[in-house]
Every structure is written in structure tokens, then in C-alpha cells.
N, C-alpha and C positions, 0 to 999 in steps of 0.2 A: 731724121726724126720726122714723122708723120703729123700729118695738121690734128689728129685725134691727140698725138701726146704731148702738145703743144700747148703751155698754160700762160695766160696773160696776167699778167700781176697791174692793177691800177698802178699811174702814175702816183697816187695822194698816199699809198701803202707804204710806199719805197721812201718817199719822201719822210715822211713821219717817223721812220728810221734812220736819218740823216742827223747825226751829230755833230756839235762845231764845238771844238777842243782846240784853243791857242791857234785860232783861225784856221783851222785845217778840217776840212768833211772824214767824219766816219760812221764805220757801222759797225755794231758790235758783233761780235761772234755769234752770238745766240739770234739775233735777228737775220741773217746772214741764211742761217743754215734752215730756222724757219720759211725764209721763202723759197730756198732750193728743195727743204722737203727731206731733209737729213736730220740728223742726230748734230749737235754741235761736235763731239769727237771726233766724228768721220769726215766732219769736215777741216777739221784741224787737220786730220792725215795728209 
């Protein structure tokens, strides 16, 4: 992968999609797929 396709996502992005359910970190599927830049489905695949 080349420095051009290359995306930094802020650390405060990610975080703020950080979930705590029964003490345990998640992320939902839909946030997930928004920062890779997918469809949720395709990323279930």
C-alpha cells in the first residue's frame, strides 16, 4: 500500500466508538465498517 492510499483516522474518532458492555470494549458493526470505508455487509462477509 502506498503513502497516497494511506488514511489516518484520529485517535478521538476511534475512541468515541468504543463501547463498554459488562466490562468488555466494543464496536459496533456499523462504525467498524464506516471507518474501513465499506458497506456494513461486506464487512460481515
Amino acid at each position: 500500500m502506498s503513502k497516497q492510499e494511506l488514511s489516518i483516522i484520529p485517535n478521538e474518532i476511534i475512541i468515541n466508538k468504543i463501547y463498554l458492555f459488562r466490562d468488555i470494549k466494543v464496536m459496533l458493526d456499523t462504525d467498524l465498517a464506516e471507518l474501513f470505508g465499506v458497506e456494513t455487509r461486506l464487512l460481515k462477509q
